[in-house]
N, C-alpha and C positions, 0 to 999 in steps of 0.2 A: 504494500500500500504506500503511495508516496507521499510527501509529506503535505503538498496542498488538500489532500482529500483527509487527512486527518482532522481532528479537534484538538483544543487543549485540555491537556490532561488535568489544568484544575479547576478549571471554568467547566469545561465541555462543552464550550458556545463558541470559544473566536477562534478562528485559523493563525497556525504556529508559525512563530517567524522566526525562533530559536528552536534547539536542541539542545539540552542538557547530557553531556558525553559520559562527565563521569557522576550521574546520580545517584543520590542517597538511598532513594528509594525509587526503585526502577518503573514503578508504574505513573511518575511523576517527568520525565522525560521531555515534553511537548509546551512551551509556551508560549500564546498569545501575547501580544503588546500591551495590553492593558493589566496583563498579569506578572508578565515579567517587569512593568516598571514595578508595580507593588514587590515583588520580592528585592529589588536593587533600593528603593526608597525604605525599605524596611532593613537593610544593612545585610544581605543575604544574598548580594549578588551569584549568577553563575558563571561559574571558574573558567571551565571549560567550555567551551558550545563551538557549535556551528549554526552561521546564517542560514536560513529555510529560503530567503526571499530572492537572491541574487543582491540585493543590498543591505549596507550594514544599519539596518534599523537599530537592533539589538548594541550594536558600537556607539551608536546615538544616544541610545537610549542611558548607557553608563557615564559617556561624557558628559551628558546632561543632569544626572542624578545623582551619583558616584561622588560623594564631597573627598574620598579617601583616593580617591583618580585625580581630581581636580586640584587639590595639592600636591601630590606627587609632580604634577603637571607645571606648575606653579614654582612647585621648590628646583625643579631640575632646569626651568627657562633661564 
């Protein structure tokens, strides 16, 4: 099954635009954008992934959320 015809694994409503490579819990896998920002705003970000979309939404979505990205970012300019 490819990845566009999938759901997210914790909604079960939006189409994934990440992958989760190395998860915790393996039926947890698949994230939507509205749920993967909730896990990066909640300090939970995913380590490993791969883009589902062809673009890096998921890369967006940490540069924009990620305050522990944003300074690294920051300290290393």
């Amino acid at each position: 099954m490819g990845a566009h015809r999938r759901r997210c694994d914790w909604c079960n409503n939006g189409t994934p635009i990440v992958r989760d490579m190395e998860p915790v819990n393996p039926d947890y896998q698949y994230w939507c954008e509205e749920c993967a920002r909730a896990l990066i705003i909640k300090g939970d970000p995913i380590e490993t992934y791969r883009e589902l979309e062809g673009e890096p939404i998921y890369g967006r979505l940490l540069d924009e959320h990620c305050t522990l990205k944003r300074f690294y970012q920051f300290a290393t300019a």
